[in-house]
C-alpha positions, 0 to 999 in steps of 0.5 A: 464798521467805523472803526475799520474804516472811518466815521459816519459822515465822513466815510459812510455818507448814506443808507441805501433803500434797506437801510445798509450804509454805503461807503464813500466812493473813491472819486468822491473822496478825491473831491471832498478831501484830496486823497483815494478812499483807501487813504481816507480809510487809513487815516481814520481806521483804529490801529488794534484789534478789530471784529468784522463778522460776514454778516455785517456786511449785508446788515450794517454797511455794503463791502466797498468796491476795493474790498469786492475786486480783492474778493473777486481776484482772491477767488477767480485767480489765486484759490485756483492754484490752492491745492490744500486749503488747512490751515496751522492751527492757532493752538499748537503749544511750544515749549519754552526752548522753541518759543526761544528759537522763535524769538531770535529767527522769526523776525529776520525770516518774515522781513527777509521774506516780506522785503524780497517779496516787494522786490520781485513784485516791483520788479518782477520774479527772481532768476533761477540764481536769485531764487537759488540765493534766497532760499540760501538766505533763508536757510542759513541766515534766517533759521528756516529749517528750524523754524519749519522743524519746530512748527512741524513739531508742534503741529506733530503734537497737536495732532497727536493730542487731539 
């Protein structure tokens, strides 16, 4: 719990009746100390691995409100437009030559990827000539294709195996 989101007394101020901490409020974080609670998380969170089980949150401290209003919109807004909701297995193998392609497309692809992303957030969705042109970009400048062939590949003999 402190490690994710910072110390006891600084942002977990009290229990509640069951004995459950609270975090701090966004308002009484501007008070105490000049910026919102997700900034105060910021500061304080441990940089590295982290393990928060559902359970925690009911036992040891109550989910900030920040956190709820994400649950909620991930539920009533995106899982909606979920039609598959499998996920790639974490433990499909590659071979040394995939995980060398990996290495010289991945980085450039998930940058492309993540930058884009913000552009059309900030600015709004791409024109049928923008799209057109990032997913030339992805093809032909980032690797797509072969990293959709060795993720595809590995899945293949994954599910082969099992």
């Amino acid at each position: 719990m402190q490690l994710q989101y910072g110390p006891i007394g600084v942002y977990f101020k009290e229990k509640d009746a069951n004995g459950v901490w609270n975090s701090i409020t966004d308002e009484q974080s501007r008070e105490e100390y000049g910026k919102s609670a997700g900034e105060l998380k910021g500061y304080y969170e441990v940089n590295g691995p982290k393990l928060i089980l559902s359970h925690y949150y009911k036992d040891t401290f109550n989910m900030e409100d920040r956190a709820i209003e994400r649950l909620t919109d991930l539920y009533d807004f995106w899982m909606p437009q979920v039609k598959d909701t499998s996920t790639y297995p974490i433990d499909c193998v590659f071979t040394s030559e995939e995980l060398e392609t990996i290495d010289m497309y991945k980085t450039d692809f998930e940058n492309t990827v993540a930058e884009q992303e913000g552009l059309w957030l900030k600015e709004g969705g791409p024109s049928d000539e923008e799209w057109a042109a990032y997913k030339d970009k992805l093809t032909n400048s980032c690797g797509m294709e072969e990293l959709l062939k060795i993720y595809q590949d590995a899945y293949d003999r994954y599910a082969a195996a099992k």
